[in-house]
C-alpha positions as a Markdown table, in Angstrom:
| # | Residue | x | y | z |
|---|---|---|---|---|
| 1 | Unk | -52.6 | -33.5 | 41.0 |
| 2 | Unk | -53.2 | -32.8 | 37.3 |
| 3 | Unk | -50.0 | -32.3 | 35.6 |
| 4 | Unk | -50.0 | -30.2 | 32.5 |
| 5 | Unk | -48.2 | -31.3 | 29.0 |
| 6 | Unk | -45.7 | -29.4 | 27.3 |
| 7 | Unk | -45.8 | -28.9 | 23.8 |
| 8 | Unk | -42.3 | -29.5 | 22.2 |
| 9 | Unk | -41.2 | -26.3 | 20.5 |
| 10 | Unk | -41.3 | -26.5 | 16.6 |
| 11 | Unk | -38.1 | -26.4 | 15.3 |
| 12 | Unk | -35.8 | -23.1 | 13.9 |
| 13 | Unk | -35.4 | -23.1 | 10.6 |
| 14 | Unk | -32.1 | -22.1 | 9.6 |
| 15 | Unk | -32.1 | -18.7 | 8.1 |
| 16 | Unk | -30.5 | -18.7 | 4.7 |
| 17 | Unk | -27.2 | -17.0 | 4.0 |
| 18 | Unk | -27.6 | -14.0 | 1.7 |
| 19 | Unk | -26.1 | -14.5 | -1.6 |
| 20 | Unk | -24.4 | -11.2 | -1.9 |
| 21 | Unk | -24.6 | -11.5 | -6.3 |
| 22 | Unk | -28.0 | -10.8 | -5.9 |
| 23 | Unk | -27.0 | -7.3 | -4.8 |
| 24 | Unk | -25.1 | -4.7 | -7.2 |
| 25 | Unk | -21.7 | -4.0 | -6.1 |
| 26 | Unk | -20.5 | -1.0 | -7.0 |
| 27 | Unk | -16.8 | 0.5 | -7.3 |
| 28 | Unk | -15.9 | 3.7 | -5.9 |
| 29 | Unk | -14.4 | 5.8 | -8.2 |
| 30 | Unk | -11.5 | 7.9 | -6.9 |
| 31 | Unk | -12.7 | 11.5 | -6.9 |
| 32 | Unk | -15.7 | 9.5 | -4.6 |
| 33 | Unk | -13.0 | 8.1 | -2.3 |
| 34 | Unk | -11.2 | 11.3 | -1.6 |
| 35 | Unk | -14.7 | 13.1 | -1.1 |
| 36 | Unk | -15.8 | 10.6 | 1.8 |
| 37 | Unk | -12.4 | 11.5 | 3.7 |
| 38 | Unk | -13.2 | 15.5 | 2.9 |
| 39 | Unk | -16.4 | 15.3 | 3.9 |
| 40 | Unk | -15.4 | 13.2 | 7.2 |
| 41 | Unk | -17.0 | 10.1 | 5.9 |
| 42 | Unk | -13.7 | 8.1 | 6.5 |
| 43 | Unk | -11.4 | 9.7 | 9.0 |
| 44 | Unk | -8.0 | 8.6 | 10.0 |
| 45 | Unk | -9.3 | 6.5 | 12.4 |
| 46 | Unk | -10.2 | 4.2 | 9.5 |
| 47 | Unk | -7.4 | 2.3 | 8.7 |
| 48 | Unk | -8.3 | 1.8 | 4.5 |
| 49 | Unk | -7.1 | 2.6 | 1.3 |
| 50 | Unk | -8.4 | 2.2 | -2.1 |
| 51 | Unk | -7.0 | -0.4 | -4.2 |
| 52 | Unk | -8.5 | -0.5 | -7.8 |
| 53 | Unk | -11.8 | 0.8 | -6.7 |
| 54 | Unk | -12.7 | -1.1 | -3.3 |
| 55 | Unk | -12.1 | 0.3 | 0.2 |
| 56 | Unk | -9.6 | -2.1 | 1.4 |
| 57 | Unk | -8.9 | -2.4 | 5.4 |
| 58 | Unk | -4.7 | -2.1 | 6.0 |
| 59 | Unk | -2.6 | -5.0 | 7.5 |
| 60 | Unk | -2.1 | -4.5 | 11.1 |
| 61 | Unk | 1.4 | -3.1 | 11.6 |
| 62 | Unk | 3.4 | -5.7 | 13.7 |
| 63 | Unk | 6.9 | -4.5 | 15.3 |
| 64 | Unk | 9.5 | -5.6 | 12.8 |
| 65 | Unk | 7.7 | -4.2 | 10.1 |
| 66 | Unk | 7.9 | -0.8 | 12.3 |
| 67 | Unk | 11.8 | -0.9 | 12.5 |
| 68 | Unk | 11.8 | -1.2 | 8.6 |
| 69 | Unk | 10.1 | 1.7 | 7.8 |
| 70 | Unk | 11.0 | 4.2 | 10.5 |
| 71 | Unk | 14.8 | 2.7 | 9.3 |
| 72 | Unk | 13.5 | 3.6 | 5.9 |
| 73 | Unk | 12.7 | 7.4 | 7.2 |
| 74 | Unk | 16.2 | 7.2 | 8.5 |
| 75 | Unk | 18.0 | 6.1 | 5.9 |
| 76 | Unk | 16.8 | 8.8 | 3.3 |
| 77 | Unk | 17.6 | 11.4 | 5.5 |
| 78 | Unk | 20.4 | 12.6 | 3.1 |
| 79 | Unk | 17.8 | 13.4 | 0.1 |
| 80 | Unk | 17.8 | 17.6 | 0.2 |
| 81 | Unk | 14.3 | 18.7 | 1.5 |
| 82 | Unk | 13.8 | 22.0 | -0.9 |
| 83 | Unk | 14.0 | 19.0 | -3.9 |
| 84 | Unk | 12.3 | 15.8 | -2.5 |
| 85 | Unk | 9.8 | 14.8 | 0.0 |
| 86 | Unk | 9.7 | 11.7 | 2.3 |
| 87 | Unk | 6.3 | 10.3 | 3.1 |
| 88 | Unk | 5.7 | 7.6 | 5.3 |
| 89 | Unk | 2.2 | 5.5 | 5.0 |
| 90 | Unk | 0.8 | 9.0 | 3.3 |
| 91 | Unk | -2.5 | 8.9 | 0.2 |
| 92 | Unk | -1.0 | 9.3 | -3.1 |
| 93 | Unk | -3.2 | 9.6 | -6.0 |
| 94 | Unk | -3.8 | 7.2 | -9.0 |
| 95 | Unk | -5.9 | 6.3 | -11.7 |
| 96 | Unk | -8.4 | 3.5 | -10.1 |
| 97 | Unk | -6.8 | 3.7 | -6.6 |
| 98 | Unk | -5.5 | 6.0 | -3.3 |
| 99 | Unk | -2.7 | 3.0 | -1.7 |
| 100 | Unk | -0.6 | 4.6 | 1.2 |
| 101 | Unk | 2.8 | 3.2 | 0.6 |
| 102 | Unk | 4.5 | 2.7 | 3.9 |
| 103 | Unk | 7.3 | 5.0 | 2.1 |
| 104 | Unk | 6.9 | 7.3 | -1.6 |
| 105 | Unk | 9.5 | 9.7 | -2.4 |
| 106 | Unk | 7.8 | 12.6 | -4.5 |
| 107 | Unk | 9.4 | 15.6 | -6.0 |
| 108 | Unk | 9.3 | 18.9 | -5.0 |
| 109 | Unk | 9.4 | 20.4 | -1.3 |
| 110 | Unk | 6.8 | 19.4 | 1.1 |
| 111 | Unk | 5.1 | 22.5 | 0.9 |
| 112 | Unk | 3.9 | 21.6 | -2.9 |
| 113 | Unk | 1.4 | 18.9 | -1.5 |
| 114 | Unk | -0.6 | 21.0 | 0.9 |
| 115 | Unk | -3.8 | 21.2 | -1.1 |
| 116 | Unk | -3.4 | 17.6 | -2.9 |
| 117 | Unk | -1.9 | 14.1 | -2.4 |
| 118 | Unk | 0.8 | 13.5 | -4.9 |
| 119 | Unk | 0.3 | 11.4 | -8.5 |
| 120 | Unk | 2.2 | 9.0 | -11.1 |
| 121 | Unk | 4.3 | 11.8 | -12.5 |
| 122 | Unk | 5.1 | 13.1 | -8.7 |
| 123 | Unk | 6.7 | 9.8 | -7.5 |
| 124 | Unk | 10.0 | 8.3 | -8.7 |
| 125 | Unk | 9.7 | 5.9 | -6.3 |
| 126 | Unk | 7.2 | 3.7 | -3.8 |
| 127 | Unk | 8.0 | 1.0 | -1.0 |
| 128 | Unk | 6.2 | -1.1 | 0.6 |
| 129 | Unk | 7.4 | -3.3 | 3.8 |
| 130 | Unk | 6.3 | -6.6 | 4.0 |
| 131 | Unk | 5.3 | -9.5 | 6.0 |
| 132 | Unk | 2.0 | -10.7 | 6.4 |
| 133 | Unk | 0.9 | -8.4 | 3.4 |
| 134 | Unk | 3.5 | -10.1 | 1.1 |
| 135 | Unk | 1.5 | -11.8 | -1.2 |
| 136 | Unk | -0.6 | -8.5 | -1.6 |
| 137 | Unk | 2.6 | -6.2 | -2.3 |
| 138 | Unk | 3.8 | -8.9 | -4.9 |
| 139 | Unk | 0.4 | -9.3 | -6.5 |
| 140 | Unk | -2.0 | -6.7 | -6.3 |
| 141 | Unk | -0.1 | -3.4 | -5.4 |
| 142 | Unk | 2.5 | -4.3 | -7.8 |
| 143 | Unk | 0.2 | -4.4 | -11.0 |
| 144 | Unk | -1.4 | -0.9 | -9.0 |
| 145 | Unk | 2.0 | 0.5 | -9.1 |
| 146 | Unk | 3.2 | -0.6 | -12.8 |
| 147 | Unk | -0.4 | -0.4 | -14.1 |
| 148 | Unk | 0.3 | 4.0 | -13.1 |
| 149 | Unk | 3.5 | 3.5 | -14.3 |
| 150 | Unk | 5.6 | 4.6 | -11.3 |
| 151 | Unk | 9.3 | 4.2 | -12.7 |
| 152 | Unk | 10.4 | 2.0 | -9.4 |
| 153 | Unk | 8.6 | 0.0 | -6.6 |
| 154 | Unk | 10.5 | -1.6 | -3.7 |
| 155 | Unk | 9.1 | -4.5 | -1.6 |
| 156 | Unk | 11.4 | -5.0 | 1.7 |
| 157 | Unk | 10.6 | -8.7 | 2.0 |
| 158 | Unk | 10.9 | -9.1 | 5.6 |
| 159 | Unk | 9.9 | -12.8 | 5.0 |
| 160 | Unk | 12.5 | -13.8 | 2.8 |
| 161 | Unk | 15.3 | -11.0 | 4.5 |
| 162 | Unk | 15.7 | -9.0 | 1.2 |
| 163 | Unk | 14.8 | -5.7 | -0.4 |
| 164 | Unk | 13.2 | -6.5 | -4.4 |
| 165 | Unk | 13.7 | -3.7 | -6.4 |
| 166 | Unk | 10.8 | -3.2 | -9.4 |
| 167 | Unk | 11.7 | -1.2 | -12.9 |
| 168 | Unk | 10.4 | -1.1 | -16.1 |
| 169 | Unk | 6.8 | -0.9 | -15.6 |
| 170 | Unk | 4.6 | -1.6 | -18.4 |
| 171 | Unk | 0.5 | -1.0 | -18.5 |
| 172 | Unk | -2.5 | -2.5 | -20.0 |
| 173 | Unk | -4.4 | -5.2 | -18.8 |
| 174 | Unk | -1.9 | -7.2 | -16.9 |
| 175 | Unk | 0.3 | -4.2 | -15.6 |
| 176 | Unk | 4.3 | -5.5 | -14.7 |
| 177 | Unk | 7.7 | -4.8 | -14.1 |
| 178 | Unk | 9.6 | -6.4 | -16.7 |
| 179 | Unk | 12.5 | -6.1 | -14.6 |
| 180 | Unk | 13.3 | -7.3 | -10.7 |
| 181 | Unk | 16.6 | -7.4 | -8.8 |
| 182 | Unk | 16.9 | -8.8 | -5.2 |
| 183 | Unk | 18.7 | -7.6 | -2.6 |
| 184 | Unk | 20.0 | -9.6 | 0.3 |
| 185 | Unk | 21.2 | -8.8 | 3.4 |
| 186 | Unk | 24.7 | -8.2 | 2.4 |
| 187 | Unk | 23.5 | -6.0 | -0.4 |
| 188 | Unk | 23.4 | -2.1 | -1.4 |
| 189 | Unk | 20.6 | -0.4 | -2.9 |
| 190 | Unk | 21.3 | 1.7 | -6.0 |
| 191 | Unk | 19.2 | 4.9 | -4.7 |
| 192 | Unk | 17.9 | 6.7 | -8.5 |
| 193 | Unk | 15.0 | 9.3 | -8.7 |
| 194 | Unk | 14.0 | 10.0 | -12.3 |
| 195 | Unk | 17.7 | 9.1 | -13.2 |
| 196 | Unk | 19.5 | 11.0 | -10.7 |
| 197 | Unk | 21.7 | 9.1 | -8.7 |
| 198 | Unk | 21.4 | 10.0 | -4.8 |
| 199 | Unk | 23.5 | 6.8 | -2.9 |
| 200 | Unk | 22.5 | 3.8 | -2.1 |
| 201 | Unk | 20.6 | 1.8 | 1.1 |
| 202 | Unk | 22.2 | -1.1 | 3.1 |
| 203 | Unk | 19.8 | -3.8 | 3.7 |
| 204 | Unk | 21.4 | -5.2 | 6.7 |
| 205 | Unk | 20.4 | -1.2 | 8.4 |
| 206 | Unk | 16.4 | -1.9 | 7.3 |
| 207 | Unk | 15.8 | -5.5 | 8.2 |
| 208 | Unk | 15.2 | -6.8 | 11.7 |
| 209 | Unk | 17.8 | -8.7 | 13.5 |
């Protein structure tokens, strides 16, 4: 019986890996950002924010940090509702970015931010809760935050089991706080909005057992 020969197959070259510097990457600008989410370009089923120009997906949310903020929403349940609002993981508005802060305290009665997402001079304070995004809160958002000059940032460091407390921003290139307390579990939190003493936060009621 003839018996027919198989060619061996010639092989696959390996397909190169596209250098993505050979395309031009563009930053979004913010007005851009907040006309994709009008427009139903991004939706809330998206789980991004902008941060300094580039559509950034969130950190899953993971149970503890959960506790911390709906404690957070707790907690500041004595601030009058005609003079402040409470927002939890809500847009606000700067100049390069739109971050949603798992908690920002703005001015002024909820009904003032029906037609727009509060900015810098609207927010006496941000916080952001922390675990796996820790590096980014102490890094990135923080020179977002001081680079705006919002008067206060909080980190609840769910890593470390303390609440820092940022003050003094100054802008320019490399935006800071030029001054950081920490709060451990045993601590109090001065609560100040635009110099007005409120109270204060335990940070044994926010952090996880």
């Amino acid at each position: 019986m003839a018996t027919t020969a198989t060619r061996p197959r010639p092989k696959q070259r390996p397909q190169p890996v596209p250098d993505v510097t050979l395309f031009s990457l563009r930053q979004l600008t913010v007005d851009q950002y907040l006309a994709m989410a009008r427009h139903g370009i991004l939706t809330k089923d998206d789980r991004v924010e902008l941060l300094d120009g580039w559509i950034v997906n969130k950190m899953t949310i993971h149970p503890p940090h959960s506790f911390a903020v709906c404690s957070l929403q707790d907690l500041f349940s004595f601030l009058p509702q005609r003079d402040w609002s409470l927002r939890i993981q809500q847009s606000i508005v700067l100049p390069t970015s739109v971050p949603e802060p798992d908690v920002a305290i703005a001015v002024g009665a909820r009904t003032l931010y029906m037609d727009r997402h509060p900015g810098p001079k609207d927010l006496p304070l941000v916080i952001e809760v922390a675990d796996s995004s820790l590096a980014a809160d102490q890094t990135v958002k923080l020179g977002i935050y001081a680079g705006a000059k919002l008067p206060q940032y909080w980190i609840v460091n769910l890593i470390d089991r303390r609440v820092e407390v940022y003050t003094e921003p100054r802008g320019g290139k490399n935006p800071l706080y030029r001054k950081r307390v920490d709060y451990g579990p045993d601590g109090v939190v001065p609560v100040a909005l635009f110099g007005q003493e409120f109270g204060s936060i335990p940070v044994r009621e926010i952090l996880p057992r």
